[in-house]
PLY file of the C-alpha trace (Angstrom):
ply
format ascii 1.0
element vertex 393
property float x
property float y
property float z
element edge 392
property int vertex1
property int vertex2
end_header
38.72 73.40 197.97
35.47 74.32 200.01
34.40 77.78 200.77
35.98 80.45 203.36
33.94 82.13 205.80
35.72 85.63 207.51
34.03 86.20 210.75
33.42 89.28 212.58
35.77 88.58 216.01
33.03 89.30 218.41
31.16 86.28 216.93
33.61 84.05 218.11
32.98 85.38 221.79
29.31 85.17 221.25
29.19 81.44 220.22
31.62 80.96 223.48
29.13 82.39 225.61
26.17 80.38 224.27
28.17 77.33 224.84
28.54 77.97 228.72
24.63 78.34 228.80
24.04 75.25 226.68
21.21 72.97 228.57
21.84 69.92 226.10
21.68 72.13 222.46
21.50 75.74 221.60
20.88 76.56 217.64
20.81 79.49 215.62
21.74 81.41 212.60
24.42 83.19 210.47
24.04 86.05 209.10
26.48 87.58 206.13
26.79 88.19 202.25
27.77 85.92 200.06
30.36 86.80 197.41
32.43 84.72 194.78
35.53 84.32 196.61
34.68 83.72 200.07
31.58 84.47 202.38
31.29 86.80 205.03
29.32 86.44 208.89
28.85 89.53 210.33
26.28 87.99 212.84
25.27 84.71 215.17
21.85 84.53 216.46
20.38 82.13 218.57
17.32 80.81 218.65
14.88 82.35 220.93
13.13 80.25 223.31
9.78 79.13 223.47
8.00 79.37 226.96
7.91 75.19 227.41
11.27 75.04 226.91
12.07 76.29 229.91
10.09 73.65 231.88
11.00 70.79 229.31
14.86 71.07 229.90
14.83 68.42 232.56
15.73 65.04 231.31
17.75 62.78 229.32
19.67 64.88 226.23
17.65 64.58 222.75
17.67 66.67 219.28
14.55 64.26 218.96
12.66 67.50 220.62
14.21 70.12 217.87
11.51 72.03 216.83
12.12 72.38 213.53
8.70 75.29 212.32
10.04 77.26 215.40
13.39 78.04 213.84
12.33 78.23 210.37
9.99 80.82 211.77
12.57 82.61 213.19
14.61 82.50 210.14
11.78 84.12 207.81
11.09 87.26 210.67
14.73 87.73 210.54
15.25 87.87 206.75
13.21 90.86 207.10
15.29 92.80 209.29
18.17 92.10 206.57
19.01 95.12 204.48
20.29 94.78 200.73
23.07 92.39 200.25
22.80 90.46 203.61
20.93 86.76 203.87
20.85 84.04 206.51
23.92 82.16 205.37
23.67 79.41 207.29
22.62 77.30 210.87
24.68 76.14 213.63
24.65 74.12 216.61
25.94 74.37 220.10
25.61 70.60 221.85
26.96 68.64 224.32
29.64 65.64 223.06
26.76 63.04 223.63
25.08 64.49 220.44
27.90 65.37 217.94
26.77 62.29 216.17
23.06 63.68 215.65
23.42 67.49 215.55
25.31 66.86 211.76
22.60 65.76 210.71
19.48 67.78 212.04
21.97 70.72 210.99
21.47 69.40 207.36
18.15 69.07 207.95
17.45 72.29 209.09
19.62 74.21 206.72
17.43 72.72 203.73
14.34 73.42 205.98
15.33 77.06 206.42
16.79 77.54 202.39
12.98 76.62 201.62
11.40 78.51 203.28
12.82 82.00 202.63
12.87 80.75 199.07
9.16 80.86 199.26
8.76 84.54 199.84
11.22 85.86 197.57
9.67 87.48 194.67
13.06 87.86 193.28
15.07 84.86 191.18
18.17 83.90 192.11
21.17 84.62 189.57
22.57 81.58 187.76
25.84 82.22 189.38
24.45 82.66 192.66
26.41 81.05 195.47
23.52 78.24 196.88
26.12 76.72 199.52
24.98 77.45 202.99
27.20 77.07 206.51
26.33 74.08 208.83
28.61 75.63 212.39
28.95 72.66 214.58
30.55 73.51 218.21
31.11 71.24 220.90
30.26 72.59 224.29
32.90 70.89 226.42
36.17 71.56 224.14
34.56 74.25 222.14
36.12 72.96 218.99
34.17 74.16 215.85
33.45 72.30 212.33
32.35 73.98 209.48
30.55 72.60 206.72
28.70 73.26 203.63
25.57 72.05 202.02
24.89 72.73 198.12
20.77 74.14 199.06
20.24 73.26 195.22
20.75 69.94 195.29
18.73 67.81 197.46
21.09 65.03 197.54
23.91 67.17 198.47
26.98 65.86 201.08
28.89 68.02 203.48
31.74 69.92 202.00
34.23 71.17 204.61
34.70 75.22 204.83
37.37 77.27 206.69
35.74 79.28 209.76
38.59 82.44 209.82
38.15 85.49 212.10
39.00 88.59 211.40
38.38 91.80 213.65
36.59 95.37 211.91
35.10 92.70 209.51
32.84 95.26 207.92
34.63 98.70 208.88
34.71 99.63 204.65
31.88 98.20 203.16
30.06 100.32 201.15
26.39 101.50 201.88
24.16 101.73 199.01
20.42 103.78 199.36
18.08 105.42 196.92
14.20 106.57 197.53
11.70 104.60 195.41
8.26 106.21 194.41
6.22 103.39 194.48
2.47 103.62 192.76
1.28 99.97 191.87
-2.19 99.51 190.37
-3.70 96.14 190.77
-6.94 95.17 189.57
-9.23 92.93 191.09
-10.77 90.76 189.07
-14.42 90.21 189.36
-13.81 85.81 189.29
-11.32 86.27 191.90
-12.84 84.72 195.02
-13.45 86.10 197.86
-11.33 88.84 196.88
-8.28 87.44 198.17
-6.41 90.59 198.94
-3.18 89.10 199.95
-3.20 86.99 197.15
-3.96 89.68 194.38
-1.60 91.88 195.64
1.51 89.39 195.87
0.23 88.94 191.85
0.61 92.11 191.34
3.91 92.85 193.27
5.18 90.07 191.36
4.82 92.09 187.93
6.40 95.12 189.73
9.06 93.09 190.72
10.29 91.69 187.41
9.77 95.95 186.59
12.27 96.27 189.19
14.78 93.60 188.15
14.50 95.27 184.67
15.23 98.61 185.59
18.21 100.68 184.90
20.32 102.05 187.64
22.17 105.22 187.47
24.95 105.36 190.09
26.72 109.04 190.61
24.42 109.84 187.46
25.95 107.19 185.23
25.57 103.61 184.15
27.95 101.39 184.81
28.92 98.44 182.96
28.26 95.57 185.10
31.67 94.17 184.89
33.11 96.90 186.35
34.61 97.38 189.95
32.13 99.74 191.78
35.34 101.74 193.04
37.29 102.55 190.46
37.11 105.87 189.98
36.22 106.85 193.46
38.06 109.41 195.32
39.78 108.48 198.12
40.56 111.06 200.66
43.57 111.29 202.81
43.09 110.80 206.53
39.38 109.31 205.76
38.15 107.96 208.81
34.82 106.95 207.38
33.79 103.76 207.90
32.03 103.12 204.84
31.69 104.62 201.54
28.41 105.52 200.82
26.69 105.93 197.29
23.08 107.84 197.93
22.99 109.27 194.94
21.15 106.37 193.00
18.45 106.69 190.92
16.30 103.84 189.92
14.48 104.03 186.12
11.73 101.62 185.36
10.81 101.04 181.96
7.66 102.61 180.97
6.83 100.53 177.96
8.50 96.80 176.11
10.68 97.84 173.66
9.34 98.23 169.70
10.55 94.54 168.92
8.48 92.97 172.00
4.44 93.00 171.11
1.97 93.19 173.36
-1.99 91.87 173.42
-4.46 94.01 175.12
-6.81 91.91 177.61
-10.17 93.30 178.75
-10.77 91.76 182.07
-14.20 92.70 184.48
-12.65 93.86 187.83
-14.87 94.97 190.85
-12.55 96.70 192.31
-8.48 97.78 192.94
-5.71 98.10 195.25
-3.16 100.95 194.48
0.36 101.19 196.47
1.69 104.47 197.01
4.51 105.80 198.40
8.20 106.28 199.16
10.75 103.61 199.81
14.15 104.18 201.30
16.00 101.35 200.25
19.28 100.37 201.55
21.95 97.79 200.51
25.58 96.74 201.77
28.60 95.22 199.58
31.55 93.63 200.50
34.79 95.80 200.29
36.54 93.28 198.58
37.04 94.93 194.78
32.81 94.80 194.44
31.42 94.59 191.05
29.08 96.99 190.01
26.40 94.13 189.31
26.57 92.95 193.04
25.70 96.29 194.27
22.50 96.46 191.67
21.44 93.26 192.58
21.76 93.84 196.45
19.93 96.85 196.20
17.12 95.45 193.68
16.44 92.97 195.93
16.28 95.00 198.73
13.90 97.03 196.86
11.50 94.07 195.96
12.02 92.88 199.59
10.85 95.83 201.56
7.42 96.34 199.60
6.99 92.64 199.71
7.79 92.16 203.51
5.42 95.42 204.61
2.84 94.10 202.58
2.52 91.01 204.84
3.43 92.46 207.34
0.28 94.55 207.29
-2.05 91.30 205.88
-0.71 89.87 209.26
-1.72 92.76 211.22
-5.04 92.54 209.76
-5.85 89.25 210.45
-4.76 89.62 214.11
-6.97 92.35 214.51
-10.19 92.28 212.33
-10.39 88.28 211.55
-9.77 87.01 207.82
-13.44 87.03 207.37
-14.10 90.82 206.61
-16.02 91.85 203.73
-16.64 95.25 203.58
-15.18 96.34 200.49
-15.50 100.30 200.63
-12.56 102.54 199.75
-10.23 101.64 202.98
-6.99 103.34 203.90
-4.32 101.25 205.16
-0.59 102.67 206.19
2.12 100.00 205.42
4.19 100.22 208.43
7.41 102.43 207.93
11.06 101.59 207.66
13.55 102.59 210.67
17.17 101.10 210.77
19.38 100.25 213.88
23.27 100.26 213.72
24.92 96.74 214.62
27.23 96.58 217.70
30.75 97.19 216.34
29.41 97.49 212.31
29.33 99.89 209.92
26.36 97.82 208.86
22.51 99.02 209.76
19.55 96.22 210.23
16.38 97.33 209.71
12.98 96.61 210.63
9.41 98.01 210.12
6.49 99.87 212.52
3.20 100.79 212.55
2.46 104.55 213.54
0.92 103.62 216.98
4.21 100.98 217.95
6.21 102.78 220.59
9.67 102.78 220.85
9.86 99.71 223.58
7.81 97.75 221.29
10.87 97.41 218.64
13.54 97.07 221.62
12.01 94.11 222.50
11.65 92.71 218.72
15.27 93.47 218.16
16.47 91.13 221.39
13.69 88.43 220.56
14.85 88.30 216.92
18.42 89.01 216.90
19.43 88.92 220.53
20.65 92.77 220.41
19.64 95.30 222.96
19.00 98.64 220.79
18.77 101.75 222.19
15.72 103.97 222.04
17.98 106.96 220.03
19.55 104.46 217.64
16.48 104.09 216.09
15.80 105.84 212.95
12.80 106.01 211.28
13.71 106.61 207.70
10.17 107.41 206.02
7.32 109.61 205.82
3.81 107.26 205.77
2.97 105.51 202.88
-0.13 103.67 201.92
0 1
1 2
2 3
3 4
4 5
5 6
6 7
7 8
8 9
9 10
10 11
11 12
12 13
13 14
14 15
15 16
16 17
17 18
18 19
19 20
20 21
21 22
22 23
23 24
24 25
25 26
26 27
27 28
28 29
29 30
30 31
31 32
32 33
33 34
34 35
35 36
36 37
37 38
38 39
39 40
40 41
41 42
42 43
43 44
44 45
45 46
46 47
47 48
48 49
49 50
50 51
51 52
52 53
53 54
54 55
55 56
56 57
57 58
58 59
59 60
60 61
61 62
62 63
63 64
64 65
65 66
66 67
67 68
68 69
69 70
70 71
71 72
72 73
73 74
74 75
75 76
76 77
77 78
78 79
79 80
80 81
81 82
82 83
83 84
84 85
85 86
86 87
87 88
88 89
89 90
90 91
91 92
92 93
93 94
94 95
95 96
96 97
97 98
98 99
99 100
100 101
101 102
102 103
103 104
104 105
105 106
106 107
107 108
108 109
109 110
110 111
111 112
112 113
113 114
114 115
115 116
116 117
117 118
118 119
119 120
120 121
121 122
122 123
123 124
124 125
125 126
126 127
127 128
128 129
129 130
130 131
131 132
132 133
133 134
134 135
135 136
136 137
137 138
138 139
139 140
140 141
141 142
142 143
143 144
144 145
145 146
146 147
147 148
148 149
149 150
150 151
151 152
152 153
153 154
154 155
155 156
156 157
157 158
158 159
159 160
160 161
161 162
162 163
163 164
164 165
165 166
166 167
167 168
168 169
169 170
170 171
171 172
172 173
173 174
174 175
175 176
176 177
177 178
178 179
179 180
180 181
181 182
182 183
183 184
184 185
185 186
186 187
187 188
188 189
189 190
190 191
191 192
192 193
193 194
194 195
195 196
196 197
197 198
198 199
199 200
200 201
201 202
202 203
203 204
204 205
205 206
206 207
207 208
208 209
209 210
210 211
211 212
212 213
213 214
214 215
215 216
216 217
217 218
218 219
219 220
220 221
221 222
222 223
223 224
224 225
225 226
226 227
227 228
228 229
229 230
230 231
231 232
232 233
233 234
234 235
235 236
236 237
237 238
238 239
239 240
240 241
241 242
242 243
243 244
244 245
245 246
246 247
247 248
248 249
249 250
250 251
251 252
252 253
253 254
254 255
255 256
256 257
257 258
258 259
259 260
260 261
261 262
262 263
263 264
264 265
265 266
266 267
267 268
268 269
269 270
270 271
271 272
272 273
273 274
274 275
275 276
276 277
277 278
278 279
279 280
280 281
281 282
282 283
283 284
284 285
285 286
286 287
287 288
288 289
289 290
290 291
291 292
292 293
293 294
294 295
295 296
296 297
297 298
298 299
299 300
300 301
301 302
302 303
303 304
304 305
305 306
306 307
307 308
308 309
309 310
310 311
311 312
312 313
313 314
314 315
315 316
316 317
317 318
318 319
319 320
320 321
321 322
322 323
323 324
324 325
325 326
326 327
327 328
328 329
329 330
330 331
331 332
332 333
333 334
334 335
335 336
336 337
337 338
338 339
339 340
340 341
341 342
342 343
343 344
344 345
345 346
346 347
347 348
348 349
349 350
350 351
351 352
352 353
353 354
354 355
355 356
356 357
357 358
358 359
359 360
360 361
361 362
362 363
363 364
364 365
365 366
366 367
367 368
368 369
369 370
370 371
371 372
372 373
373 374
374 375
375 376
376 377
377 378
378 379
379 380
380 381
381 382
382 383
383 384
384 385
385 386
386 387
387 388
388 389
389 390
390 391
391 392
């Protein structure tokens, strides 16, 4: 039996629109949860296109031209704008008959291509019973029949699996919204052998210490904690008449150990350091489950790794600022300031589900509009956007 995937209905009218625009091939990405019964796609988004494209439409139909860094590109800018508990599930492909042949196979190729480089940048490990099959959407432009398959990401060697592509309208009307605040204060030392004082480098060391603080933490949802086992309903109220569309749970606190526990010993190391980063701040953190009997464990681990993700993502996002705008080559090494850009969210189109994304204090409003239809082909408006944090540095 392969995997299900329930898709949100206006998909479906999405893809058929692509298809009437297709100039040999259109590509593009899925966007969902994954859960242990079936998989979920509450998003398609194309591929955005690159200036030369335009101009280089004119000729005999290839996938020979598939630029392969472009869309892996995309992939890893739109990962970011994924709250807790969503993931790019998959790729698919809109082509012409002529290339049915060859799009099954740069759709493997790029779905392997993509899995590797998100995993990457994940300071996070995946579970061991983490679902690793991703959706390869194949959808012919002139009879607009669609194939679903699946490719193991695990296993190198893996063959296509066939998967069942099911609609299903209000996909994600009562999902539950997860969110708790984070103080965040991270030391890292710099050590006086490190060369150059690779910033970016010393801090991803340190955030990945943090993070393995993070996936050890406890979690204390309504002021309890939960076995892991358990369904993260049962004993919710349900009131009559509720027209919510999700449930939320905001009252979540997050406790980090302070110290390893008496059995676990631990050696002191003296180390020469000329100098130290320190991360401060508040995080709002925000994750989304499935409404389909949830465990408590795959609420933790959505919001965990949104947790982890969000400090990880602003981090580079600000390393990538500062190349862009001072040159990798600066030196001076005075106490310096920066502000990590702050978290807003945006509502999806016919969702109860929020994507996020990050700005820096001087970005205007326009600036994000024009992200959120580059990256995920969604016109947001201005007063939709809200900016969920004070500054933090």
């Amino acid at each position: 039996m392969g995997r299900t995937y329930l898709v949100e209905e206006g998909i479906g009218q999405y893809l058929t629109e692509l298809s009437t625009k297709v100039k040999p091939y259109v590509t593009g990405l899925l966007i969902g949860q994954c859960s242990p019964q079936r998989d979920y796609v509450i998003r398609a988004v194309r591929t955005p296109p690159k200036e030369q494209q335009q101009e280089d439409s004119v000729g005999p139909a290839k996938l020979a031209s598939l630029d392969e860094e472009w869309i892996t590109t995309h992939a890893s800018q739109v990962s970011r704008m994924l709250p807790g508990g969503l993931l790019v599930l998959g790729v698919f492909m809109i082509a012409t008959p002529e290339l049915a042949k060859d799009s099954q196979n740069a759709l493997r190729k790029l779905i392997f291509s993509v899995e590797k480089s998100l995993s990457k940048r994940r300071l996070w490990k995946p579970a061991e019973e983490e679902i690793s099959d991703r959706a390869a959407l194949q959808i012919c432009s002139a009879t607009k029949k669609v194939v679903c398959r699946t490719y193991d990401v695990q296993d190198p060697k893996s063959s296509a699996k066939p998967a069942d592509w099911k609609y299903q309208s209000a996909l994600t009307a009562s999902w539950l919204a997860l969110s708790c605040t984070v103080n965040v204060n991270i030391h890292i030392p710099l050590l006086a052998t490190s060369p150059n004082h690779d910033l970016e480098k010393n801090t991803k060391n340190g955030l990945n210490r943090w993070s393995k603080q993070i996936e050890d933490s406890v979690f204390l949802i309504n002021g309890q904690v939960k076995d892991e086992d358990t369904e993260l309903l049962v004993g919710q109220k349900k009131l009559r008449g509720n027209t919510q569309p999700s449930t939320q749970f905001s009252d979540i606190k997050v406790l980090t150990q302070l110290c390893q526990g008496a059995s676990a010993r631990s050696t002191a190391t003296v180390q020469v350091c000329s100098g130290s980063i320190n991360l401060r701040g508040a995080v709002k953190c925000r994750a989304y489950v499935h409404s389909n009997k949830p465990k408590v464990k795959e609420a933790i681990q959505a919001l965990k790794r949104d947790i982890i993700n969000t400090l990880s993502d602003r981090c580079e996002i600000l390393f990538e600022d500062l190349i862009l705008n001072e040159g990798p080559q600066k030196k001076n090494f005075e106490r310096e300031y920066h502000v990590l850009p702050q978290r807003l969210f945006v509502p999806v189109t016919g969702s109860s589900v929020m994507l996020s994304d990050y700005k820096f204090g001087d970005e205007a409003a326009g600036e994000i509009q024009e992200r959120f239809v580059e990256m995920l082909d969604q016109a947001v408006q201005a007063e939709d956007i809200h900016i969920a944090e004070d500054i933090s540095t």
